[in-house]
C-alpha positions in Angstrom: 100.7 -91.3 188.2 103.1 -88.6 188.8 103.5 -85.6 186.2 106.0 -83.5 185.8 105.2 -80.0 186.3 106.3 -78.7 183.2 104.6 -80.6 180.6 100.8 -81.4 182.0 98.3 -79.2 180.1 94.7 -78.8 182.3 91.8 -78.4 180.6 88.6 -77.0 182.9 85.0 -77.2 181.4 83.5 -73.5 181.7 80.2 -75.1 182.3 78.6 -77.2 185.4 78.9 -80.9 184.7 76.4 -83.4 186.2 78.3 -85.4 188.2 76.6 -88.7 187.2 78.9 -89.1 183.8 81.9 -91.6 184.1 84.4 -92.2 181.8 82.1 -92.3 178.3 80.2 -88.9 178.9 83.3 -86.8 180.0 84.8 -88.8 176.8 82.1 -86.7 174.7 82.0 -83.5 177.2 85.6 -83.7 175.9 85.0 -84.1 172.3 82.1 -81.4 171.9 82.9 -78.8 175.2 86.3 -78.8 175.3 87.3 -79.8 171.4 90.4 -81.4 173.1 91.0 -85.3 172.1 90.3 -86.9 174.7 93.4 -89.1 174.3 96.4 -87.0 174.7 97.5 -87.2 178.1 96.4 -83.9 179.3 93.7 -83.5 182.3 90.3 -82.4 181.9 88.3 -80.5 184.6 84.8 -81.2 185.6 82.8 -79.6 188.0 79.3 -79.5 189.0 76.8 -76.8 189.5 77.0 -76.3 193.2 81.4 -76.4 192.4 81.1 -79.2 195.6 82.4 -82.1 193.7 85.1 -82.3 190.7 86.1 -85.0 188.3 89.4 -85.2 186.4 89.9 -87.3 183.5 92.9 -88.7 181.6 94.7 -90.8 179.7 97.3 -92.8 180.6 98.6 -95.0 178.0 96.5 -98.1 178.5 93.3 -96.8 179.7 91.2 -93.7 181.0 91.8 -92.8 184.7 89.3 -90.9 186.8 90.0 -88.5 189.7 86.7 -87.3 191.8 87.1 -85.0 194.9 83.7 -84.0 197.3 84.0 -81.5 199.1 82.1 -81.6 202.6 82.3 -77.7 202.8 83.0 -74.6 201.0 83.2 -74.5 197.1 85.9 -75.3 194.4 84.5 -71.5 192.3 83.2 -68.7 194.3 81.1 -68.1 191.4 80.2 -69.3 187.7 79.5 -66.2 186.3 83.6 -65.8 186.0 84.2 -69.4 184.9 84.9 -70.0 181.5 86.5 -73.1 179.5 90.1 -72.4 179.6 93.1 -74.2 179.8 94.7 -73.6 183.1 98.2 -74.5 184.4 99.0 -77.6 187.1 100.1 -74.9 189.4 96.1 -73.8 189.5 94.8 -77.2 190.0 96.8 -78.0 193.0 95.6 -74.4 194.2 91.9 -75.1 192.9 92.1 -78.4 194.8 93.7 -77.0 198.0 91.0 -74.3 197.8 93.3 -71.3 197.6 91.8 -68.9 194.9 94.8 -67.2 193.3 94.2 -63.2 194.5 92.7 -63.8 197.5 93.8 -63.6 200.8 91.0 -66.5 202.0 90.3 -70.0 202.0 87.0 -71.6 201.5 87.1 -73.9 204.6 88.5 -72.6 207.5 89.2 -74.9 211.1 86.6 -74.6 213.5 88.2 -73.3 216.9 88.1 -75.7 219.6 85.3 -75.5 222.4 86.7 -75.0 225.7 
Protein backbone atom coordinates (compact mmCIF):
# COMPACT_ATOMS: atom_id res chain seq x y z
CA UNK A 1 0.00 0.00 0.00
CA UNK A 2 0.97 3.38 -1.07
CA UNK A 3 0.24 6.55 1.33
CA UNK A 4 0.05 9.72 0.56
CA UNK A 5 2.47 11.89 2.25
CA UNK A 6 0.15 14.22 3.71
CA UNK A 7 -2.17 12.29 5.75
CA UNK A 8 -0.11 9.07 7.34
CA UNK A 9 0.36 9.76 11.08
CA UNK A 10 3.60 7.57 12.59
CA UNK A 11 3.53 6.51 15.82
CA UNK A 12 7.19 5.21 17.36
CA UNK A 13 7.20 3.34 20.77
CA UNK A 14 9.81 5.25 23.14
CA UNK A 15 10.71 1.95 24.53
CA UNK A 16 12.73 -1.34 23.13
CA UNK A 17 10.29 -3.85 21.83
CA UNK A 18 11.13 -7.66 21.88
CA UNK A 19 11.09 -8.57 18.54
CA UNK A 20 9.21 -11.89 19.08
CA UNK A 21 5.56 -10.12 19.16
CA UNK A 22 3.48 -10.38 15.85
CA UNK A 23 0.43 -8.93 15.16
CA UNK A 24 -1.56 -9.54 18.73
CA UNK A 25 1.28 -8.16 21.12
CA UNK A 26 2.08 -4.88 19.03
CA UNK A 27 -2.05 -4.95 19.02
CA UNK A 28 -1.67 -4.41 23.00
CA UNK A 29 1.92 -2.48 22.91
CA UNK A 30 -0.48 -0.29 20.92
CA UNK A 31 -3.39 -0.17 23.27
CA UNK A 32 -1.31 0.37 26.67
CA UNK A 33 2.27 2.14 25.22
CA UNK A 34 1.10 4.07 22.70
CA UNK A 35 -2.75 4.73 23.78
CA UNK A 36 -3.41 4.91 19.89
CA UNK A 37 -6.28 2.47 18.53
CA UNK A 38 -4.72 0.19 16.92
CA UNK A 39 -7.23 0.41 14.13
CA UNK A 40 -7.01 3.70 12.55
CA UNK A 41 -4.80 3.47 9.73
CA UNK A 42 -1.82 5.15 11.10
CA UNK A 43 1.73 3.23 11.47
CA UNK A 44 3.19 2.18 14.62
CA UNK A 45 6.96 1.93 15.23
CA UNK A 46 8.67 -0.80 16.95
CA UNK A 47 12.10 -1.31 17.60
CA UNK A 48 14.22 -3.53 19.65
CA UNK A 49 16.86 -2.95 22.19
CA UNK A 50 19.99 -3.23 20.19
CA UNK A 51 17.67 -0.55 17.41
CA UNK A 52 18.95 -3.57 14.68
CA UNK A 53 15.60 -4.73 13.72
CA UNK A 54 12.05 -2.65 13.38
CA UNK A 55 8.50 -3.68 13.03
CA UNK A 56 5.68 -1.44 11.66
CA UNK A 57 2.19 -2.19 12.09
CA UNK A 58 -1.14 -1.11 10.42
CA UNK A 59 -4.25 -1.30 9.39
CA UNK A 60 -5.42 -1.51 6.23
CA UNK A 61 -9.13 -1.95 5.95
CA UNK A 62 -9.46 -5.69 5.93
CA UNK A 63 -6.66 -6.84 8.12
CA UNK A 64 -3.38 -5.88 10.07
CA UNK A 65 -0.25 -5.67 7.94
CA UNK A 66 3.29 -6.11 9.23
CA UNK A 67 6.48 -4.41 8.00
CA UNK A 68 9.96 -5.89 9.65
CA UNK A 69 13.34 -4.49 8.50
CA UNK A 70 16.97 -6.20 9.99
CA UNK A 71 19.55 -4.46 9.75
CA UNK A 72 22.97 -6.32 9.05
CA UNK A 73 24.97 -3.22 10.33
CA UNK A 74 24.79 -0.09 12.02
CA UNK A 75 21.64 0.99 14.09
CA UNK A 76 18.15 2.53 13.36
CA UNK A 77 18.86 5.10 17.05
CA UNK A 78 22.26 6.19 18.02
CA UNK A 79 21.01 5.98 21.41
CA UNK A 80 17.81 5.35 23.69
CA UNK A 81 18.48 7.61 26.14
CA UNK A 82 16.95 10.34 23.57
CA UNK A 83 14.11 8.18 22.35
CA UNK A 84 10.85 8.89 23.57
CA UNK A 85 7.18 7.77 22.26
CA UNK A 86 6.27 10.41 19.90
CA UNK A 87 4.45 10.78 16.96
CA UNK A 88 6.82 11.47 14.13
CA UNK A 89 6.16 12.46 10.55
CA UNK A 90 6.50 9.93 7.22
CA UNK A 91 9.26 12.16 6.13
CA UNK A 92 11.30 10.76 9.38
CA UNK A 93 10.50 7.18 8.76
CA UNK A 94 11.80 7.03 5.27
CA UNK A 95 14.94 8.96 6.86
CA UNK A 96 14.84 6.54 10.03
CA UNK A 97 14.74 3.66 7.48
CA UNK A 98 17.37 5.00 5.04
CA UNK A 99 19.54 5.57 8.16
CA UNK A 100 19.93 9.27 7.78
CA UNK A 101 19.56 10.92 11.32
CA UNK A 102 18.03 14.33 10.73
CA UNK A 103 21.11 16.81 11.98
CA UNK A 104 23.77 14.83 11.13
CA UNK A 105 26.10 14.95 8.65
CA UNK A 106 26.63 10.75 8.80
CA UNK A 107 25.13 7.66 7.96
CA UNK A 108 25.21 4.56 9.95
CA UNK A 109 26.47 2.14 7.32
CA UNK A 110 28.96 3.42 5.08
CA UNK A 111 30.35 1.20 1.66
CA UNK A 112 33.41 -0.61 2.32
CA UNK A 113 36.12 0.59 -0.25
CA UNK A 114 37.16 -1.84 -2.65
CA UNK A 115 40.49 -4.00 -2.17
CA UNK A 116 42.90 -3.47 -4.88
Amino acid sequence: MFFPEGRVRVHLCGQPVDMRKSYDGLYALTRQVLQQNPLSGHLFVFINRRATQMKVLYWDRTGFCLWAKRLERGRFLPDWQKVVTREMDWTDLKLMLEGIVPGAQRKRYQVPEPAE
